[in-house]
C-alpha positions, 0 to 999 in steps of 0.5 A: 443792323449793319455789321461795322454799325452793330460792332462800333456800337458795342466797342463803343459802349465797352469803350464808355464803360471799361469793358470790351465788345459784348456778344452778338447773338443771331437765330439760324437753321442750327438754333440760336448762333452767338460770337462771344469776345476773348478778353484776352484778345482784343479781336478774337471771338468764340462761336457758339450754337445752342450753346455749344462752343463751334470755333474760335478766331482771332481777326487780328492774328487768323494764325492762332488756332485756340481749339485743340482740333483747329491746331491739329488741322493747323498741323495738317495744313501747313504739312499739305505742301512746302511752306508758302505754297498755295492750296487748293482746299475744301472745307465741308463745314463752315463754322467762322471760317478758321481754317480757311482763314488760317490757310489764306495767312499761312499760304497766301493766293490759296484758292478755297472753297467752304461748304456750308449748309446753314446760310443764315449762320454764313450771313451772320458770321460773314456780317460780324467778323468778315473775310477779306476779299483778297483772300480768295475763299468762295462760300457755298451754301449747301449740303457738305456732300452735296456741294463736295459732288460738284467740286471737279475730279482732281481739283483739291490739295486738302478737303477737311470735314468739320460738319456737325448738325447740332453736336453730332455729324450726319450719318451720310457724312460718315460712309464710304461712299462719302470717302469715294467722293472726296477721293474723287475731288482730291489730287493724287497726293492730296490729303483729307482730314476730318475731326471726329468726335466719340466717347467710350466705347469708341465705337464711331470712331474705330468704325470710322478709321475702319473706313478710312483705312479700305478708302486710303492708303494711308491714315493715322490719327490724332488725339489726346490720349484719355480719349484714345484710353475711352476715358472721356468724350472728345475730338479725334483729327484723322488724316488720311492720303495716298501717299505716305503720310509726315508722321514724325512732324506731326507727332512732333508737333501734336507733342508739343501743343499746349494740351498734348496729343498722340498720333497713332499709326500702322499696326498701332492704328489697326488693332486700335480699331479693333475689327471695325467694319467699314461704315457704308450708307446703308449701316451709316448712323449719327456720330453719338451726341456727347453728355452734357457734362462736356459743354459744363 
């Protein structure tokens, strides 16, 4: 059935009965995919896999970040450059588009690529809650590092990884190796952010920072602080650039969400991780699964 088929019918039906749209579900490579309505947004969707909640838009207002991680990519997005200024940006991950619908109304005329290995949840979500085709966002369906190879040497202002293959991101997406092919792709000045997801012992994400740290000149990383404390399992945003990065902006503005977060920086950030190695590809694994009680 046609997307504005499909999305009519149940507005109609919530219309008929008091209630709002229902949810949509479709099978794709990662499982069973399913947008379902925020009843306190008319418009705003939150999709699932297996389940497990991925993103969350809001088609009337693509500004409103409701995930935690969103914002702080939020944050690092309209600090890539003056305000109002477009970007050239990657998006390895596609999920239902956020970001780069968050970057095409924030900064307009924005050039965007999203990279993103399940064709069959793009053609859902492109069905359901479609982009606009003035907003100059291109999707490619491939391999996140796979595709990033083929982006020319110097083209982005802001590559963001957010790829998780069920509820863990792929082992070749954690390596130097990989880091060295988004330096290659970014500007001089460019920035490069990734959600990272990790529980106690914390071990992923020191080894991480650690590689990270021998790619860039600059790295500091955002976080609710039980998850920095190895309390809880959780999403850590890392952003890294060779240039200095705006830490007192984006600590400002990581205080001020309505769940509060750190940012950790310099001497802080190096004994965080402890003595980490590097990750290459030949010791590159999984980021760990989280416990079912996260998706409770």
């Amino acid at each position: 059935m046609a997307k504005g088929t499909k999305k009519r019918a149940a507005r109609g039906r919530g219309a008929a009965w008091g209630r709002g749209p229902e949810p949509v579900t479709a099978p794709v490579d990662g499982g069973l995919a399913e947008l379902v309505p925020d009843r306190d947004r008319p418009r705003g969707w939150t999709l699932l896999l297996d389940g497990k909640p991925q993103s969350h838009v809001d088609l009337d207002d693509p500004t409103h970040l409701d995930f935690a991680y969103q914002r702080g990519f939020g944050h690092i997005a309209d600090l890539a450059a003056p305000p109002g200024r477009p970007l050239h940006a990657v998006h390895l991950g596609g999920g239902a588009f956020t970001l780069a619908r968050y970057i095409a109304a924030t900064r307009p005329r924005s050039t965007q690529q999203v990279i993103e290995i399940d064709t069959p949840l793009v053609q859902f979500v492109r069905r359901e809650l479609p982009l606009d085709p003035g907003d100059r966002i291109r999707v490619r369906g491939a391999d996140a590092r796979t595709g990033l190879a083929k982006v020319p040497d110097g083209w982005a202002d802001l590559v963001i990884a957010d790829v998780f293959s069920g509820a863990r991101t792929p082992a070749h997406l954690t390596s130097a190796e990989f880091l060295a092919e988004v330096r290659r792709a970014l500007r001089p000045d460019g920035y490069y952010a990734a959600n990272l997801a990790d529980g106690p012992p914390l071990a992923h994400l020191r080894a991480q920072i650690a590689t990270a740290r021998a790619a860039f000149a600059e790295v500091c990383l955002t976080a609710d602080p039980a998850v920095l404390r190895g309390r809880r399992f959780g999403n850590a945003v890392l952003l890294a650039a060779d240039r200095a990065l705006p830490l007192a902006e984006l600590t400002r503005r990581a205080a001020g969400d309505p769940y509060p977060a750190r940012v950790e920086h310099g001497r802080a950030l190096a004994d965080f991780t402890g003595g980490a190695a590097p990750v290459t590809d030949a010791t590159a694994a999984p980021s760990p699964a989280p416990p079912p009680a996260v998706f409770a």
